[in-house]
Backbone bond lengths (Angstrom), bond angles and torsions (degrees), N, CA, C in turn:
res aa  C-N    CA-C-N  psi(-1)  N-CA   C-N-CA  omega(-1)  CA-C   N-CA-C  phi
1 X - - - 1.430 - - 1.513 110.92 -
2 X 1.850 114.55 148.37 0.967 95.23 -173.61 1.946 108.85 -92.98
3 X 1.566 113.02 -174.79 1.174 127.38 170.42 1.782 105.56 -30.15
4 X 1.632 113.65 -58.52 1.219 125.00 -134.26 2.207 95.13 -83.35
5 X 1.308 98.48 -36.87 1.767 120.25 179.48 1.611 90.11 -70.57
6 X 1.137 110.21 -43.11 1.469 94.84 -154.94 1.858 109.31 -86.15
7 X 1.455 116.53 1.59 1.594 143.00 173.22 1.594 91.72 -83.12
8 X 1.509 113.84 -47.99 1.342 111.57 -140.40 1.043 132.84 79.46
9 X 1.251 118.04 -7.36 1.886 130.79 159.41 1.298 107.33 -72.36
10 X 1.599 106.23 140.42 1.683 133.29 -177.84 1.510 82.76 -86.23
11 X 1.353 92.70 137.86 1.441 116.79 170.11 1.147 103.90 -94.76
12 X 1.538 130.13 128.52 1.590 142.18 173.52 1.024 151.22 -173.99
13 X 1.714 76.99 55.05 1.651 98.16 -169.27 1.478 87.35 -117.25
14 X 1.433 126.32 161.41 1.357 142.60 -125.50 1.756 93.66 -156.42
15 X 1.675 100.91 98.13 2.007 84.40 179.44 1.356 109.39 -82.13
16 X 1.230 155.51 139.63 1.356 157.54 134.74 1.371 140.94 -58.95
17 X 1.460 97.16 -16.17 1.641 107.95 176.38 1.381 113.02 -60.67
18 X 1.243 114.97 -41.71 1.905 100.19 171.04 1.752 105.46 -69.01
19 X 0.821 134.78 25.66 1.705 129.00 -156.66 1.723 87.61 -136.59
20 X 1.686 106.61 -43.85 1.896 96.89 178.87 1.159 87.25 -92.14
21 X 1.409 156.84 7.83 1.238 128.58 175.90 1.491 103.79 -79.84
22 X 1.670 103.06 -56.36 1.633 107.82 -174.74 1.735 110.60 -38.23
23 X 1.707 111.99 -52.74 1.133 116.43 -156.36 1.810 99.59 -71.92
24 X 0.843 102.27 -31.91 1.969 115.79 165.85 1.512 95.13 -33.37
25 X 1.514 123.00 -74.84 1.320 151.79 -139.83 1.661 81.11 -72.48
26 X 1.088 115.83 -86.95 1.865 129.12 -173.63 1.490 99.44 -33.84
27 X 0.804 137.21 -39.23 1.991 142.31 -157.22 1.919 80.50 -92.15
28 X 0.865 123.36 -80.81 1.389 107.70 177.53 1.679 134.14 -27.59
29 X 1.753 96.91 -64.37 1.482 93.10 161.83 1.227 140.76 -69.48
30 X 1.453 88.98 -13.07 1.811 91.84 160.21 1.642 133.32 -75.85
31 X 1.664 93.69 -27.16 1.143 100.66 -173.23 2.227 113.87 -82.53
32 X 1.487 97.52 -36.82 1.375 93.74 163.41 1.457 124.48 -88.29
33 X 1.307 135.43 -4.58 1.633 129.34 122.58 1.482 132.93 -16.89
34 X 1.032 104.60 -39.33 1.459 111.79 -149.04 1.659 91.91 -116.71
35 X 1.329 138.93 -40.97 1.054 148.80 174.41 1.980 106.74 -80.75
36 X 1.190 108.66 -11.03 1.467 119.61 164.05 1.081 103.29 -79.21
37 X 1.243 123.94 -64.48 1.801 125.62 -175.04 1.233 131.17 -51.00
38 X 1.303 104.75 -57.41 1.740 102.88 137.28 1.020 129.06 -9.47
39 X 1.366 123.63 -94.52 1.646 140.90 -157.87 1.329 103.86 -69.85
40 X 1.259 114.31 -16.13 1.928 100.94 -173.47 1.154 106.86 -107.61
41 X 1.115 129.59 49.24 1.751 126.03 162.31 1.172 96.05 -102.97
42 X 0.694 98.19 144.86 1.986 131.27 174.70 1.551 115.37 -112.85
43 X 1.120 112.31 95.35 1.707 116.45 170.96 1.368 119.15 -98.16
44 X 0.948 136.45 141.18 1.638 154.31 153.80 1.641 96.51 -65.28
45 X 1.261 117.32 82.62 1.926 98.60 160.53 1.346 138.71 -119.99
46 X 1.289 89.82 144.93 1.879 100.92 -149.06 1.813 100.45 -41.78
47 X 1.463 100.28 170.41 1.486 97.19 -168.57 1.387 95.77 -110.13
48 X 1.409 138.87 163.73 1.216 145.78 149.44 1.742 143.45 -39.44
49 X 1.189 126.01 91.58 1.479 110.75 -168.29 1.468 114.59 -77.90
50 X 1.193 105.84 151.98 1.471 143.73 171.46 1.368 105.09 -48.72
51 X 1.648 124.68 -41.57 0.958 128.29 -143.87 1.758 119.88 -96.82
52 X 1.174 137.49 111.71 1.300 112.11 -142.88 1.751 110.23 -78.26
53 X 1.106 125.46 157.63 1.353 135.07 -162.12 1.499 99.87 -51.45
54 X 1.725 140.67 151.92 1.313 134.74 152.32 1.573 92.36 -90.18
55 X 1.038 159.50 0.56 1.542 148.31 179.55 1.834 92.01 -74.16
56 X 1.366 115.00 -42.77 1.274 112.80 -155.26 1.760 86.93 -68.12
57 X 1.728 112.30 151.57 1.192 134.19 174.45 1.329 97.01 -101.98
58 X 1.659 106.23 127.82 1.539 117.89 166.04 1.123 120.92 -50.44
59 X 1.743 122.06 148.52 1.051 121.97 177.04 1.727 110.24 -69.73
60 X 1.982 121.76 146.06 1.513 91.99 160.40 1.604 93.02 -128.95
61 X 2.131 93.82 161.50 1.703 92.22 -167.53 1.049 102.15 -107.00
62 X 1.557 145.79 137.71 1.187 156.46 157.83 1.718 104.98 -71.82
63 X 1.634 105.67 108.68 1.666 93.50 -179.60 2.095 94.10 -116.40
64 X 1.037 82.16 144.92 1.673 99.85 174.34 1.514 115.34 -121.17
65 X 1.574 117.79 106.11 1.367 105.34 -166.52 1.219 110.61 -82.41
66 X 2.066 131.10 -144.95 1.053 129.42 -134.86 1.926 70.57 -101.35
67 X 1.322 111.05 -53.66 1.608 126.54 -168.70 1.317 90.49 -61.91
68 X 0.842 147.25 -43.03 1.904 128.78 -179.29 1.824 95.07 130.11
69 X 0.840 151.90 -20.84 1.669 157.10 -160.36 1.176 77.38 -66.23
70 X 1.523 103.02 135.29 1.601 115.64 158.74 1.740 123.37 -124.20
71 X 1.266 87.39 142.36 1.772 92.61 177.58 1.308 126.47 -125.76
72 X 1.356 126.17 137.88 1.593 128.12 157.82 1.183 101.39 -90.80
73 X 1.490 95.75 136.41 1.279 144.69 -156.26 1.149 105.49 7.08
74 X 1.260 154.63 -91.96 1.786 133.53 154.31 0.921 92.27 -118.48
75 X 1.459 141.78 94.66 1.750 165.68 119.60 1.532 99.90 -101.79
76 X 1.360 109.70 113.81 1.442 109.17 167.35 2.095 104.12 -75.92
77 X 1.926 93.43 151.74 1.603 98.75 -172.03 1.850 82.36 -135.34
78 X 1.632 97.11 135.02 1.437 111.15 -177.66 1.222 108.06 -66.02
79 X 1.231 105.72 -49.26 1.502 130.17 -172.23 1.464 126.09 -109.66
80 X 1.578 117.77 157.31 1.261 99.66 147.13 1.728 149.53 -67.99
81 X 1.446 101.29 -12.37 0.804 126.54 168.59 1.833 126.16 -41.98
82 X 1.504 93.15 -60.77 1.329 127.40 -161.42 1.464 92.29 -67.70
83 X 1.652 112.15 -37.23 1.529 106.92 -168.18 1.194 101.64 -75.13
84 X 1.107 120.91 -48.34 1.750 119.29 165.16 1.196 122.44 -24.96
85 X 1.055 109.11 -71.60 1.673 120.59 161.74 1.380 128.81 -23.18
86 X 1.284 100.89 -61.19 1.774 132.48 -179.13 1.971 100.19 -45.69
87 X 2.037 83.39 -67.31 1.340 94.56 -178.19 1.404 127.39 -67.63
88 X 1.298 131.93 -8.92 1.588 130.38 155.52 1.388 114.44 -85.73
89 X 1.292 135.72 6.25 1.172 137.01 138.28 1.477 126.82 -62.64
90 X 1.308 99.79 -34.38 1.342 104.42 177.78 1.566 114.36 -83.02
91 X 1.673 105.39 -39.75 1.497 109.15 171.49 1.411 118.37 -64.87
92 X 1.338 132.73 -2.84 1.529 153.63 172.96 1.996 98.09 -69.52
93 X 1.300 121.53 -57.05 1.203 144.37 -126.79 1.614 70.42 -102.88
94 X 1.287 114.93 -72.45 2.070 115.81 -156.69 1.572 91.01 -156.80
95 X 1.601 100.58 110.94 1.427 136.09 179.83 1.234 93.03 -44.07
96 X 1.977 133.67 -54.69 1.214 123.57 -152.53 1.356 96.93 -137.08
97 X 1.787 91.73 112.67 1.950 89.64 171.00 1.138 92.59 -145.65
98 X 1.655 118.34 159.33 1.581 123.72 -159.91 1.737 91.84 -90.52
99 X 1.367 100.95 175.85 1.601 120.79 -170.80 1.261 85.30 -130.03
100 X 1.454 138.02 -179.66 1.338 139.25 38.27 1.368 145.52 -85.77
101 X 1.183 102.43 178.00 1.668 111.59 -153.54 1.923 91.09 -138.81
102 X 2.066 93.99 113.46 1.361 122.46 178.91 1.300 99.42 -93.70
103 X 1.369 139.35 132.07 1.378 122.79 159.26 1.856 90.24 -139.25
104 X 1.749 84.84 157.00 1.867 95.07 -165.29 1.427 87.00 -85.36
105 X 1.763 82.14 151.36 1.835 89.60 179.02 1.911 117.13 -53.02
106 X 1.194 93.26 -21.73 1.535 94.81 -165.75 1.477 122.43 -89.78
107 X 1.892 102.37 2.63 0.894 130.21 173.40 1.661 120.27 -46.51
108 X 1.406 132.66 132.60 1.373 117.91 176.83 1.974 108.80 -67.76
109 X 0.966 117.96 171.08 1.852 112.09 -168.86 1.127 86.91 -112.92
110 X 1.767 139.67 0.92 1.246 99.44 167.80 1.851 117.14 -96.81
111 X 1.315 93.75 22.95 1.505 95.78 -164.96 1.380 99.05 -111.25
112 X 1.628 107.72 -22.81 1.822 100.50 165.77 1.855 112.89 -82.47
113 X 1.502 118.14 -29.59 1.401 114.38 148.42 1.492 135.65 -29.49
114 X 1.711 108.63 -63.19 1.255 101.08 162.24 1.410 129.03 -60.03
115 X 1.282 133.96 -42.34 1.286 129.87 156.56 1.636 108.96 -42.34
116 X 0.774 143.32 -79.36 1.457 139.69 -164.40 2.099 94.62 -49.58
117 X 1.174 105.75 -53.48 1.976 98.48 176.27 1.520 113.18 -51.28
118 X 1.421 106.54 -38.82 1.531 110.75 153.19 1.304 133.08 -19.41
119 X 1.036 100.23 -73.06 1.707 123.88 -168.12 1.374 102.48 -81.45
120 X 1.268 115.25 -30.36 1.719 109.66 -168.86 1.658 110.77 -84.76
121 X 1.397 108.37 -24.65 1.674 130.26 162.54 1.715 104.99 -48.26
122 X 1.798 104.97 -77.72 1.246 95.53 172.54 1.231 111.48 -56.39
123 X 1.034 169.46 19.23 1.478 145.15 174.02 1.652 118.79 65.05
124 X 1.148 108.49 45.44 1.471 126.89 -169.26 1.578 96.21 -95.32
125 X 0.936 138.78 119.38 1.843 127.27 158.00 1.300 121.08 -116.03
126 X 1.406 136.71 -5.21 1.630 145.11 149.40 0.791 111.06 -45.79
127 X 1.176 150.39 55.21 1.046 136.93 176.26 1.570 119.12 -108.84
128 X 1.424 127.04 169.00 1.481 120.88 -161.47 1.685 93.23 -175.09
129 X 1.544 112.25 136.47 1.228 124.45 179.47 1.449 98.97 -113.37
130 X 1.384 116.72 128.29 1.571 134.82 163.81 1.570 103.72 -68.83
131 X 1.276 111.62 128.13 1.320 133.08 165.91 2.011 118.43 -119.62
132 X 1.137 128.65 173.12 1.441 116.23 173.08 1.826 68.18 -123.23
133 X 2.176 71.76 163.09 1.935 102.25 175.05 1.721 111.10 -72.62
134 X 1.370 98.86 130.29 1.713 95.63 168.28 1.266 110.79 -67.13
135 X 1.639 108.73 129.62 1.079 123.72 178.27 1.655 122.22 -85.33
136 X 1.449 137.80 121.38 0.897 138.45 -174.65 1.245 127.44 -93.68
C-alpha cells in the first residue's frame, strides 16, 4: 500500500511539469518551423535597369534672362502669354510634370513672380528654383 491509502488521505494534487515541459517542447517547434519557412524561399529577383523609366515625365526649365525674355527649355516665348499656351499643351499631354524656373540674378523679381503666379494658375506644383553652390 501506498503512503497516501495508508494516511487515508485522497491524493489530489495534479503534477504539471511533464504538461509545461511538453508545451515548452511544442512552443519551440513551433517557433523554429515557422522561422524555417521563412528563411528558405529562394527567389529569382528581377534585376534593375539602367534604362531610365518612359512613365517618368521630362523635366521642363523655365529660364528668365538678365533682360526679362523668357524661354522653355531653349524655345524662346515673346510673351507670357505664349508660355501659358506652350504650357497647357504640355498639361494636355501629362497632367504632372516638374518645372524649374532659372531666373538671372539681375533679373527684376517681379517678373520671376509672375512666372511662379503662372504656374500656380495652371495648377502646376513641381516646381523647383535653380540656384548656383555658395562658394567658399
Amino acid at each position: 500500500m501506498s503512503k497516501a491509502q495508508e494516511d487515508g488521505a485522497i491524493y489530489d494534487d495534479i503534477n504539471i511539469t511533464p504538461m509545461l515541459d511538453l508545451s515548452y517542447v511544442l512552443l519551440v517547434i513551433f517557433i523554429l518551423m515557422t522561422t524555417a519557412s521563412v528563411q528558405g524561399i529562394k527567389v529569382n529577383l528581377p534585376r534593375a535597369s539602367d534604362t531610365p523609366s518612359l512613365a517618368k515625365p521630362a523635366t521642363r526649365a523655365i529660364t528668365i534672362t538678365e533682360t526679362g525674355a523668357l524661354y522653355l527649355d531653349a524655345y524662346p516665348m515673346a510673351t507670357l502669354a505664349d508660355l501659358e499656351a506652350r504650357l497647357l499643351q504640355f498639361k494636355a499631354g501629362t497632367p504632372e510634370f516638374p518645372i524649374v524656373v532659372k531666373g538671372d540674378s539681375a533679373v527684376q523679381y517681379e517678373k520671376v513672380v509672375e512666372v511662379l503666379d503662372l504656374l500656380g494658375r495652371l495648377e502646376l506644383n513641381q516646381i523647383g528654383l535653380v540656384t548656383q553652390r555658395l562658394v567658399k
